[in-house]
PDB file as gemmi writes it, atoms N, CA and C in Angstrom:
CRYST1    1.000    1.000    1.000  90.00  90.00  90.00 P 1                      
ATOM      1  N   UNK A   1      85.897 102.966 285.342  1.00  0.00           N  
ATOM      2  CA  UNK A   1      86.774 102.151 286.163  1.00  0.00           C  
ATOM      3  C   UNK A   1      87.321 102.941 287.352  1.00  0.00           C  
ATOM      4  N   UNK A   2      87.296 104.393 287.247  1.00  0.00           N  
ATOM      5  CA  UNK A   2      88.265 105.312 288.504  1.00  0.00           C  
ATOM      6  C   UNK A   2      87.184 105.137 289.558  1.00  0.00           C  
ATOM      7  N   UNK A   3      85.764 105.330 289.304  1.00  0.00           N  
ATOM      8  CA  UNK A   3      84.969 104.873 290.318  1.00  0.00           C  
ATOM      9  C   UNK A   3      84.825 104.220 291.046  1.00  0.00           C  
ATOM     10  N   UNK A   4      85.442 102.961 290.326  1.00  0.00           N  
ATOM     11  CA  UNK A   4      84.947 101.156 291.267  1.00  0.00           C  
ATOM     12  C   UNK A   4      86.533 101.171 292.606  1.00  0.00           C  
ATOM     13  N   UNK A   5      87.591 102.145 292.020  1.00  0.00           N  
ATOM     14  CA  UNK A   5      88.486 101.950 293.056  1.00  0.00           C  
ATOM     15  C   UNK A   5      88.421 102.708 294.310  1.00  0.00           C  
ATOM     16  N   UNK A   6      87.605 101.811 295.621  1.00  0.00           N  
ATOM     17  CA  UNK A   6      86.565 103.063 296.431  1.00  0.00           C  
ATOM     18  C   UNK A   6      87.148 101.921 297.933  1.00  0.00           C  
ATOM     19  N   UNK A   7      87.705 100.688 297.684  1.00  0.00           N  
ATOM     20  CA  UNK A   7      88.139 100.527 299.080  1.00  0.00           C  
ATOM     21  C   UNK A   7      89.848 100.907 299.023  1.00  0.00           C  
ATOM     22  N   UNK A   8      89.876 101.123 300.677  1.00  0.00           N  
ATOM     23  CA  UNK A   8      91.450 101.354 301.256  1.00  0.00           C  
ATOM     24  C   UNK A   8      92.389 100.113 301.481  1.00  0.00           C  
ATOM     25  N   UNK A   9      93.041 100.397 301.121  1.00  0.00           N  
ATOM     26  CA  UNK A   9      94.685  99.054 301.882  1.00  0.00           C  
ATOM     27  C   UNK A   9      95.863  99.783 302.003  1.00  0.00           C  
ATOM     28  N   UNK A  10      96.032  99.022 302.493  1.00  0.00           N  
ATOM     29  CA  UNK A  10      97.591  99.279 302.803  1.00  0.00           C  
ATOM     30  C   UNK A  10      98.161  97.800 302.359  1.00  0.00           C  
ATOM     31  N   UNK A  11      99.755  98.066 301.558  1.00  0.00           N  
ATOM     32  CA  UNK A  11     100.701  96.790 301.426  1.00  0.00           C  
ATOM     33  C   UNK A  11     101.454  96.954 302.106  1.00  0.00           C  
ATOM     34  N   UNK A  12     102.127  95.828 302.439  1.00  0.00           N  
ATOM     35  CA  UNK A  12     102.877  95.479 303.792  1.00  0.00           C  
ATOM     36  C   UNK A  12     104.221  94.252 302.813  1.00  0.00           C  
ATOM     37  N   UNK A  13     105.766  94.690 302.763  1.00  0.00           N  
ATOM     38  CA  UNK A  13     106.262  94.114 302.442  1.00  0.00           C  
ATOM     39  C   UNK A  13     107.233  93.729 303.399  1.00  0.00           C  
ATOM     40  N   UNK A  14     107.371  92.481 303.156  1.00  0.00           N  
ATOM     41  CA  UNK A  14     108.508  91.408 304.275  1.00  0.00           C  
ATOM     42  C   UNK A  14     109.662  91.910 303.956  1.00  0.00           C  
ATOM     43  N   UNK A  15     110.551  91.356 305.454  1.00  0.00           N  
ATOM     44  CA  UNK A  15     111.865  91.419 305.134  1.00  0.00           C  
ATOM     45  C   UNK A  15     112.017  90.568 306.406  1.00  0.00           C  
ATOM     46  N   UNK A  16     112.854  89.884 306.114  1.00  0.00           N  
ATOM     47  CA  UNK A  16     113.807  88.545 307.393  1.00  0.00           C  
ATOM     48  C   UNK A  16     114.964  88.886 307.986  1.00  0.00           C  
ATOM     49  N   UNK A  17     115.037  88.770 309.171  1.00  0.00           N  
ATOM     50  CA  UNK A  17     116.386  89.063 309.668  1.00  0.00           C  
ATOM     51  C   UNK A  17     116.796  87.893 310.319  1.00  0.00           C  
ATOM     52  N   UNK A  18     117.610  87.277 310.384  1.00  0.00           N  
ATOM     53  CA  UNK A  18     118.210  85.662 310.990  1.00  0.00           C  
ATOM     54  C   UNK A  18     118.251  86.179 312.518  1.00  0.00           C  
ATOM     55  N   UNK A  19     117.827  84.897 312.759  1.00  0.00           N  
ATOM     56  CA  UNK A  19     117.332  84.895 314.320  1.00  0.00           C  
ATOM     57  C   UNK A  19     118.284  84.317 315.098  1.00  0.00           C  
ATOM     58  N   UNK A  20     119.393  84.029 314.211  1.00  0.00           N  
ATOM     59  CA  UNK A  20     120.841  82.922 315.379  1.00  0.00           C  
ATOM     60  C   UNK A  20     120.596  81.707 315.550  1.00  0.00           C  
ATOM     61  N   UNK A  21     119.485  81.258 315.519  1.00  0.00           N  
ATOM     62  CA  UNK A  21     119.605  79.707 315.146  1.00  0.00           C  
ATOM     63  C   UNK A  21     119.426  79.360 314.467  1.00  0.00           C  
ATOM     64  N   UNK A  22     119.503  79.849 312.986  1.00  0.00           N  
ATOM     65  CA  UNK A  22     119.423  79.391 311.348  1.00  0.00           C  
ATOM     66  C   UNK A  22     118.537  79.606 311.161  1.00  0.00           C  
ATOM     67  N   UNK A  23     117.260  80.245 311.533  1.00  0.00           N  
ATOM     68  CA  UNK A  23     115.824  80.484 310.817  1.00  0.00           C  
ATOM     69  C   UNK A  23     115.868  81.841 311.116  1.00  0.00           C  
ATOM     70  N   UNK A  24     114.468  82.624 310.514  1.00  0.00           N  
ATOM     71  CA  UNK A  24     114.628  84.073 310.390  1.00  0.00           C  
ATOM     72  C   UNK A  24     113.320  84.679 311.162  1.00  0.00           C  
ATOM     73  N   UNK A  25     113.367  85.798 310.937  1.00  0.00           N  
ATOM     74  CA  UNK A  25     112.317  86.567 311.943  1.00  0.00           C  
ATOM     75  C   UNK A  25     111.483  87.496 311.160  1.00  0.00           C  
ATOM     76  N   UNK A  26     110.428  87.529 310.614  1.00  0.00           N  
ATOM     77  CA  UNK A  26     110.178  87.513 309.456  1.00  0.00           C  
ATOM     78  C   UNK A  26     109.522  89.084 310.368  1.00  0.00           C  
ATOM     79  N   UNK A  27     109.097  90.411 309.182  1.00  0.00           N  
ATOM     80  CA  UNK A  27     108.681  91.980 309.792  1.00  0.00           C  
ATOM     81  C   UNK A  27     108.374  92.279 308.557  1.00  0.00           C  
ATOM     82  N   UNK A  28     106.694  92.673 308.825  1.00  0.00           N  
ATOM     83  CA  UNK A  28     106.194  93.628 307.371  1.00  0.00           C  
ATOM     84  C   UNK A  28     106.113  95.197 307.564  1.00  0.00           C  
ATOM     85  N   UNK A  29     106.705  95.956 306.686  1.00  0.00           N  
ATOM     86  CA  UNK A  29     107.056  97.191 306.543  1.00  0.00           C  
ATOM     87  C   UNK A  29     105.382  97.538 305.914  1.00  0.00           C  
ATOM     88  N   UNK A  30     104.889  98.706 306.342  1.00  0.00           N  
ATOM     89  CA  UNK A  30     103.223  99.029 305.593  1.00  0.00           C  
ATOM     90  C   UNK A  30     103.388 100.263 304.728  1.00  0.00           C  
ATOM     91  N   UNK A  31     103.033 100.378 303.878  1.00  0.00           N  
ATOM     92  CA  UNK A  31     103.093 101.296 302.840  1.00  0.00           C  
ATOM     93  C   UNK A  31     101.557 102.463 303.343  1.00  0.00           C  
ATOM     94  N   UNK A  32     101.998 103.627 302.267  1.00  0.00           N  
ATOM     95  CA  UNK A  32     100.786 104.139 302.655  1.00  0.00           C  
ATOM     96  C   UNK A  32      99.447 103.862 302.264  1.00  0.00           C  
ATOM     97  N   UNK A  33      98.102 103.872 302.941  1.00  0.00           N  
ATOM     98  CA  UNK A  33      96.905 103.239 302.198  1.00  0.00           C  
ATOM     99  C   UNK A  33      96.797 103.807 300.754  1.00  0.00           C  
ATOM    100  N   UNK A  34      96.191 103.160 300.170  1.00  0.00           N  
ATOM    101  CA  UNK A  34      95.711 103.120 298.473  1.00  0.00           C  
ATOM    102  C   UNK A  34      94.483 102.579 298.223  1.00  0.00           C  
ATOM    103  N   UNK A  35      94.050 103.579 297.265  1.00  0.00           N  
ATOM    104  CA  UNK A  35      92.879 102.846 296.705  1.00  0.00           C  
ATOM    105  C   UNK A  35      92.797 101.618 296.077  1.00  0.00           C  
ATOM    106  N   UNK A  36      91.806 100.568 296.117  1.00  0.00           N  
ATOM    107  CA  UNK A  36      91.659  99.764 295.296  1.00  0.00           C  
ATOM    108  C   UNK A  36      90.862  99.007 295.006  1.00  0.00           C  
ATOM    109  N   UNK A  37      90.128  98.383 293.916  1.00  0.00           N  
ATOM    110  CA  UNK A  37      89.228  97.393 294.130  1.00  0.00           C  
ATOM    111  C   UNK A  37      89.215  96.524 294.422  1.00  0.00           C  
ATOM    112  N   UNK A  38      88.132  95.975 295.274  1.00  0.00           N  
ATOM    113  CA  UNK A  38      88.477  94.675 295.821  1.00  0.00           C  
ATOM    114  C   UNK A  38      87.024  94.001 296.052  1.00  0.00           C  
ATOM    115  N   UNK A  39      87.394  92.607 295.771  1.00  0.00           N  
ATOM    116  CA  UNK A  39      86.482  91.422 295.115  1.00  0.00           C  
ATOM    117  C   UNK A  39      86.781  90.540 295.788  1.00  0.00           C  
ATOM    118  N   UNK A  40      85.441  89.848 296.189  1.00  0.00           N  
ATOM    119  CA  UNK A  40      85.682  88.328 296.957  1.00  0.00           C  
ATOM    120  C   UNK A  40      85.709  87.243 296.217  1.00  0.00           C  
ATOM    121  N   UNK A  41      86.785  86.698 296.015  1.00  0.00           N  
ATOM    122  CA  UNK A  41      86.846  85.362 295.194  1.00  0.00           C  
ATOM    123  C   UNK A  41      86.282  84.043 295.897  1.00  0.00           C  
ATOM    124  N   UNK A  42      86.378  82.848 295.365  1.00  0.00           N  
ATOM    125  CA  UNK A  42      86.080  81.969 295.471  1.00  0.00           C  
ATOM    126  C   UNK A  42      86.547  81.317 297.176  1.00  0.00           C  
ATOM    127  N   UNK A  43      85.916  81.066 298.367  1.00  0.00           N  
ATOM    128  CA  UNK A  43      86.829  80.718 299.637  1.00  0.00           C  
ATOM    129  C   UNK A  43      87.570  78.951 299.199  1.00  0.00           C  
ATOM    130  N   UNK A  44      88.026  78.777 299.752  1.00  0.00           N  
ATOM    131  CA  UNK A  44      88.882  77.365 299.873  1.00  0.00           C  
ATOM    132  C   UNK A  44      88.519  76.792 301.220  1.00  0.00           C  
ATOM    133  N   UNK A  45      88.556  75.519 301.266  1.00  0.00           N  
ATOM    134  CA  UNK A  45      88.474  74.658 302.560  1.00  0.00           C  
ATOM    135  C   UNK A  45      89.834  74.372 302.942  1.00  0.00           C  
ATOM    136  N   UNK A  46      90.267  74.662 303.784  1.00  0.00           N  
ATOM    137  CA  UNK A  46      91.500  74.225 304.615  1.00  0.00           C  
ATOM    138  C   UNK A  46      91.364  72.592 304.765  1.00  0.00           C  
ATOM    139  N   UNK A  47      92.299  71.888 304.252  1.00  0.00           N  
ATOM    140  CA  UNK A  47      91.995  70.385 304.605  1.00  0.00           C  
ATOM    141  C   UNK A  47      93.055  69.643 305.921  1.00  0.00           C  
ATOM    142  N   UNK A  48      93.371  70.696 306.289  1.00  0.00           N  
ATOM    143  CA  UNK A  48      93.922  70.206 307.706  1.00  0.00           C  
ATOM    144  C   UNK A  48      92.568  70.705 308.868  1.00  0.00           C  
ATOM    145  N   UNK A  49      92.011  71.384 308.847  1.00  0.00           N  
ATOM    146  CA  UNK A  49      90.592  71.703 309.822  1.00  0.00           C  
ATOM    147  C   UNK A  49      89.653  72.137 309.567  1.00  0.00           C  
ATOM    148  N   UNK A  50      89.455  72.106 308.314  1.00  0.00           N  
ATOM    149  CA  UNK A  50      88.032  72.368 307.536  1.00  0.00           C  
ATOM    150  C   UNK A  50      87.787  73.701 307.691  1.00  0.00           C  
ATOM    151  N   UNK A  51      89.216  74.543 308.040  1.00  0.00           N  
ATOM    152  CA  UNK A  51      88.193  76.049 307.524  1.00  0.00           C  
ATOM    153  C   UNK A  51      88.660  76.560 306.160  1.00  0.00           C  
ATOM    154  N   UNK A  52      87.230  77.871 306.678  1.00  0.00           N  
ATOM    155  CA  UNK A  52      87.259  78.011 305.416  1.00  0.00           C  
ATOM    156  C   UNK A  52      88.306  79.405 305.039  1.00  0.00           C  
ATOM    157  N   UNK A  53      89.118  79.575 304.252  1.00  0.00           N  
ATOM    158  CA  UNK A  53      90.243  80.342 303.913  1.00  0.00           C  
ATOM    159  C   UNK A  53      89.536  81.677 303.082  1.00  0.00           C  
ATOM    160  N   UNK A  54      89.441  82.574 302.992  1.00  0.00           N  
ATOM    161  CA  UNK A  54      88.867  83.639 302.266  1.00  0.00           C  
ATOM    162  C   UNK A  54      89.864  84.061 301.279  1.00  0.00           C  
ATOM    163  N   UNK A  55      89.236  84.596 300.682  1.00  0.00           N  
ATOM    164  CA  UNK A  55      90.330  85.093 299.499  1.00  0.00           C  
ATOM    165  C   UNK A  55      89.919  86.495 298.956  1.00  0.00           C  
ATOM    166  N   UNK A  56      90.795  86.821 298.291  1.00  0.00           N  
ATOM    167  CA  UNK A  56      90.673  88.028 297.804  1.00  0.00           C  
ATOM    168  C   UNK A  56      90.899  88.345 296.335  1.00  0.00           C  
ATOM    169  N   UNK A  57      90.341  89.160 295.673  1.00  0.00           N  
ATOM    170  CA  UNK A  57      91.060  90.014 294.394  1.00  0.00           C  
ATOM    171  C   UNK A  57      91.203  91.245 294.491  1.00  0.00           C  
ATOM    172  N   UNK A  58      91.957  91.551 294.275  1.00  0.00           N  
ATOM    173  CA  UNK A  58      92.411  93.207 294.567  1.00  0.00           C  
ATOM    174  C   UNK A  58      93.074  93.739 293.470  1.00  0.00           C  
ATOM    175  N   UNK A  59      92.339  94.996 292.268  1.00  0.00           N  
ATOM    176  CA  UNK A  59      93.215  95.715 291.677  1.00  0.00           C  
ATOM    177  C   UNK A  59      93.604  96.854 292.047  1.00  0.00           C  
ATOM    178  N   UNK A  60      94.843  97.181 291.554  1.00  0.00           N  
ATOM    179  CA  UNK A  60      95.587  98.333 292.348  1.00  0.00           C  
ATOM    180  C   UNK A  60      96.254  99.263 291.229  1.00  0.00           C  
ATOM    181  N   UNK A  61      95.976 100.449 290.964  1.00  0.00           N  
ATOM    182  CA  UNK A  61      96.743 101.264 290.090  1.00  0.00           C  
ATOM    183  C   UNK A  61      98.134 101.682 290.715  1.00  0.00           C  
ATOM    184  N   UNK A  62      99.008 101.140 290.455  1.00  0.00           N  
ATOM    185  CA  UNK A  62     100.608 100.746 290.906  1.00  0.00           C  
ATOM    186  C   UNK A  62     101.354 100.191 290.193  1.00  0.00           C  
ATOM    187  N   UNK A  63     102.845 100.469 289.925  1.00  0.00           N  
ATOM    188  CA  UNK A  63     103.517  99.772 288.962  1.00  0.00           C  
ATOM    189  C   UNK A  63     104.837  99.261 289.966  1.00  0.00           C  
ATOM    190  N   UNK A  64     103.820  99.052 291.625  1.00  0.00           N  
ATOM    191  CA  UNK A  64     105.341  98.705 292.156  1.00  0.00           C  
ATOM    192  C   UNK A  64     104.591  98.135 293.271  1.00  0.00           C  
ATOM    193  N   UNK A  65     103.812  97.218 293.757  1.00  0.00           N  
ATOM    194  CA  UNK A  65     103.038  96.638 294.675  1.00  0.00           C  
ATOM    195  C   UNK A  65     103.927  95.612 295.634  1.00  0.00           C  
ATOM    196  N   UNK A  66     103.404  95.552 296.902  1.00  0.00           N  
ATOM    197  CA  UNK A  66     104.448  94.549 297.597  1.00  0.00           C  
ATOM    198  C   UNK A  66     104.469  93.190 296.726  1.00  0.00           C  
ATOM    199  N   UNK A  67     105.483  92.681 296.835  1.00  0.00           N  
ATOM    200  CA  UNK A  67     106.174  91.387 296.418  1.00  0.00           C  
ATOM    201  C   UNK A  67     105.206  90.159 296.985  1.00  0.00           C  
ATOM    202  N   UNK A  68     104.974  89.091 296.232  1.00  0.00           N  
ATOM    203  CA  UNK A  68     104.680  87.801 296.797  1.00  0.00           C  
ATOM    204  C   UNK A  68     105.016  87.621 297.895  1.00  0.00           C  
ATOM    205  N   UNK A  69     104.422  87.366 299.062  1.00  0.00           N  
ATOM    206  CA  UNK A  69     105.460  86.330 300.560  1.00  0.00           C  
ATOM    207  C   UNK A  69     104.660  88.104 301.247  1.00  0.00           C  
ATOM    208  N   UNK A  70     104.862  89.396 300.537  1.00  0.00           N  
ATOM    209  CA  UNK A  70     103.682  90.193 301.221  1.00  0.00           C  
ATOM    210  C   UNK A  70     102.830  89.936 302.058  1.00  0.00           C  
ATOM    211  N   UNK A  71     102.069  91.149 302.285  1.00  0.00           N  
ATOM    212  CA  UNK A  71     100.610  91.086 302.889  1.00  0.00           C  
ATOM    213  C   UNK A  71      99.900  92.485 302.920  1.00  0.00           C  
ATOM    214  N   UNK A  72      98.727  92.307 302.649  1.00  0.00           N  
ATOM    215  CA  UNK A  72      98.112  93.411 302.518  1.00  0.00           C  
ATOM    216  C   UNK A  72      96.818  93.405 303.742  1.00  0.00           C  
ATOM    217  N   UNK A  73      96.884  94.715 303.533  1.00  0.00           N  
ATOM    218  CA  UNK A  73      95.559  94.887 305.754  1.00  0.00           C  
ATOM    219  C   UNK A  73      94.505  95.420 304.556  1.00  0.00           C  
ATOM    220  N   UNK A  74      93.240  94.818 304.608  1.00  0.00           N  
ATOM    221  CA  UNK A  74      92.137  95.232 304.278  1.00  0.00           C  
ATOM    222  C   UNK A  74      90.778  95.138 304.876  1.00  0.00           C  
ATOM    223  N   UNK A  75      90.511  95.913 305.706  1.00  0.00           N  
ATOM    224  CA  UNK A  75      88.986  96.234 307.054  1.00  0.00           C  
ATOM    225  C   UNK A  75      89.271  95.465 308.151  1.00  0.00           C  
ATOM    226  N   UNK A  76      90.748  95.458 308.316  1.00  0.00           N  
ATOM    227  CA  UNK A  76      90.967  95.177 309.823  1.00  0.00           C  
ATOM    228  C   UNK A  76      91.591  93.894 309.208  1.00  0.00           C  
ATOM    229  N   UNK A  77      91.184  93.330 308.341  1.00  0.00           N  
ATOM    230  CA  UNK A  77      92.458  91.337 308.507  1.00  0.00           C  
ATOM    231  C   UNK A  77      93.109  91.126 307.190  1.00  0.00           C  
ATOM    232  N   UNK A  78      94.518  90.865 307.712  1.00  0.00           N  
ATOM    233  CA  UNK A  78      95.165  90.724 307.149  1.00  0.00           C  
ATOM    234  C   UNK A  78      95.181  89.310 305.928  1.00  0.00           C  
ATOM    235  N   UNK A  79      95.958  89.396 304.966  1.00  0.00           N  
ATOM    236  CA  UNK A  79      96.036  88.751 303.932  1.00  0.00           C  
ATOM    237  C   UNK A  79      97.530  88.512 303.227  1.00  0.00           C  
ATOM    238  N   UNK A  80      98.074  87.065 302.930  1.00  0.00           N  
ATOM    239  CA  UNK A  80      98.914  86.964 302.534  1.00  0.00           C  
ATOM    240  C   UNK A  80      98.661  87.277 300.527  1.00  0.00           C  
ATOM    241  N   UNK A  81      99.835  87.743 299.964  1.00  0.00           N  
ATOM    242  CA  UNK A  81      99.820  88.114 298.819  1.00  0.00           C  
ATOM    243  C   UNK A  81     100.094  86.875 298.266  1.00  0.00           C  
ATOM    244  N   UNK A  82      99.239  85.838 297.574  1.00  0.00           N  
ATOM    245  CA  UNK A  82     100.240  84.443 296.862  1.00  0.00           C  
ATOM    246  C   UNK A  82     100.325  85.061 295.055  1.00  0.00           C  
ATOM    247  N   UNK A  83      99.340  85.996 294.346  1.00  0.00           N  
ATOM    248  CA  UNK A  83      99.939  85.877 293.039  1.00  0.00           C  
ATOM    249  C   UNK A  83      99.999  87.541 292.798  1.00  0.00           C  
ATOM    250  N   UNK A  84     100.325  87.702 291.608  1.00  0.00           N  
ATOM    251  CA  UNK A  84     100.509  88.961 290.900  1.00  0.00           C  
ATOM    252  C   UNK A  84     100.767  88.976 289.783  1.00  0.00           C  
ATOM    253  N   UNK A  85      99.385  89.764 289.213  1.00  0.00           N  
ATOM    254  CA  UNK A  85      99.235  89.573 287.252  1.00  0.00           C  
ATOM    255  C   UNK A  85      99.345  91.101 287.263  1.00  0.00           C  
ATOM    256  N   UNK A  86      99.261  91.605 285.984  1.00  0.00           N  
ATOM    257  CA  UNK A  86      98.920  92.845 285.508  1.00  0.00           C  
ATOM    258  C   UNK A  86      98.040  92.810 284.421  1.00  0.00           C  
ATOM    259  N   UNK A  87      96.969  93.830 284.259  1.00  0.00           N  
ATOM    260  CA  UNK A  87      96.120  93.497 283.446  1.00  0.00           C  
ATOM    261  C   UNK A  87      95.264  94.816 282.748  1.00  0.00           C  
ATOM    262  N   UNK A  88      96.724  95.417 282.428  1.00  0.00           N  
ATOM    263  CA  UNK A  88      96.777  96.074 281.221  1.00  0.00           C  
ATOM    264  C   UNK A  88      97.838  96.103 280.355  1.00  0.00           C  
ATOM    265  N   UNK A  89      98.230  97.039 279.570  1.00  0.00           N  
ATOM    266  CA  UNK A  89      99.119  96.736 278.235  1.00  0.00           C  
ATOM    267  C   UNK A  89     100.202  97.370 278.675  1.00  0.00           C  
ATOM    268  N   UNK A  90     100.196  98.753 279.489  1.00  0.00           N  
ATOM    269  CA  UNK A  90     101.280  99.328 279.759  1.00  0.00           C  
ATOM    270  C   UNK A  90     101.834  98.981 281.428  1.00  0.00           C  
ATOM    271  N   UNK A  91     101.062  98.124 281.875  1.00  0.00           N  
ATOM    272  CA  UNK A  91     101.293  97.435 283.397  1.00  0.00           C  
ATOM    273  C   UNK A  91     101.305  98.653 284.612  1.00  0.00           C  
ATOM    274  N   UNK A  92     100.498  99.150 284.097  1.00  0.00           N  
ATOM    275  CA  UNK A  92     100.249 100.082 285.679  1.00  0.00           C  
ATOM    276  C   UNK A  92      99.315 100.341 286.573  1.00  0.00           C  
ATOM    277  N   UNK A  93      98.569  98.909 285.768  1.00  0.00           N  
ATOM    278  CA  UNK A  93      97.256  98.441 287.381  1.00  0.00           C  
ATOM    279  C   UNK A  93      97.697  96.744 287.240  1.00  0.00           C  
ATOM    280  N   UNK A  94      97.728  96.728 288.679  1.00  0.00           N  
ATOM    281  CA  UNK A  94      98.047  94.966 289.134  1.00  0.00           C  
ATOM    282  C   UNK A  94      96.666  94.296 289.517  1.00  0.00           C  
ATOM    283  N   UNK A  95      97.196  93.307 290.012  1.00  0.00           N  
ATOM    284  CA  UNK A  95      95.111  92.372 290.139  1.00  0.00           C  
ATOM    285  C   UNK A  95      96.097  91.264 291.194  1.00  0.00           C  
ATOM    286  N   UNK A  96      95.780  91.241 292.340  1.00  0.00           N  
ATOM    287  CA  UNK A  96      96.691  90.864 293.501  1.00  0.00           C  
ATOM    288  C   UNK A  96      95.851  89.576 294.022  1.00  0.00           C  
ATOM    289  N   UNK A  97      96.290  88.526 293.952  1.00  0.00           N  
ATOM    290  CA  UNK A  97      95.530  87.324 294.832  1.00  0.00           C  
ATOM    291  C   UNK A  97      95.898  87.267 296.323  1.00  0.00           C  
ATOM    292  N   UNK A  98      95.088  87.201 296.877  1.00  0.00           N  
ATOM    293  CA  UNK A  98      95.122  87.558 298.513  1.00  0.00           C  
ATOM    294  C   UNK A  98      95.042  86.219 299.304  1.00  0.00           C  
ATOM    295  N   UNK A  99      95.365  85.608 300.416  1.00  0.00           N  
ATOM    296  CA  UNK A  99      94.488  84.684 301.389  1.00  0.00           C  
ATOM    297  C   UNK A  99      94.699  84.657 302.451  1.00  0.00           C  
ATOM    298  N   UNK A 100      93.405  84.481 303.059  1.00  0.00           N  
ATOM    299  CA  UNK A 100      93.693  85.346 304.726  1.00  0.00           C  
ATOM    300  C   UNK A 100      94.186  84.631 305.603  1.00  0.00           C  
ATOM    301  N   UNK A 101      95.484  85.236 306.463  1.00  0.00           N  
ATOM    302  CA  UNK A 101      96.388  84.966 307.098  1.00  0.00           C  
ATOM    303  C   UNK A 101      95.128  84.432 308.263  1.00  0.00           C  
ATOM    304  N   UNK A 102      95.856  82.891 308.374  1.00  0.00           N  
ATOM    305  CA  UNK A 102      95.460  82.297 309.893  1.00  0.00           C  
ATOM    306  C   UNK A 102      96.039  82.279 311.204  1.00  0.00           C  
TER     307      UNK A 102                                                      
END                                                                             
């Protein structure tokens, strides 16, 4: 398994700062790159313009990965973080659902 973790990312976690007219201004902070594996899942059709949405799986040996509402940079395009499992017993590799920011 130490083998298969052979691509780079970087996580990128949000933070909002209010913008004065009641909505916020949303800024991702980037962590340093990490190894990890990463897998192309299933794409989705966008049903507002028929594209097609890419997706990702990404495991990560980490017991502290950016938060949901995230994003992670992987070969240049970015990706919003929508889930986060762990998928071992002592939780110190994650398995990250990705979808690429439009």
């Amino acid at each position: 398994m130490i083998g298969a973790f052979r691509h780079r990312v970087t996580l990128m976690a949000r933070s909002e700062t209010p913008d004065g007219a009641g909505g916020v201004v949303a800024a991702y902070t980037a962590s340093a790159p990490q190894w990890a594996l990463v897998e192309l899942a299933p794409t989705l059709v966008n049903p507002d313009g028929g594209r097609r949405i890419r997706r990702l799986r990404v495991r990560l040996r980490t017991e502290n990965p950016a938060p949901i509402g995230g994003r992670l940079l992987f070969d240049g395009a970015l990706y919003d973080i929508v889930s986060i499992e762990t998928d071992d017993a002592r939780g110190r590799r994650r398995v990250l659902a990705c979808e690429e920011v439009l």
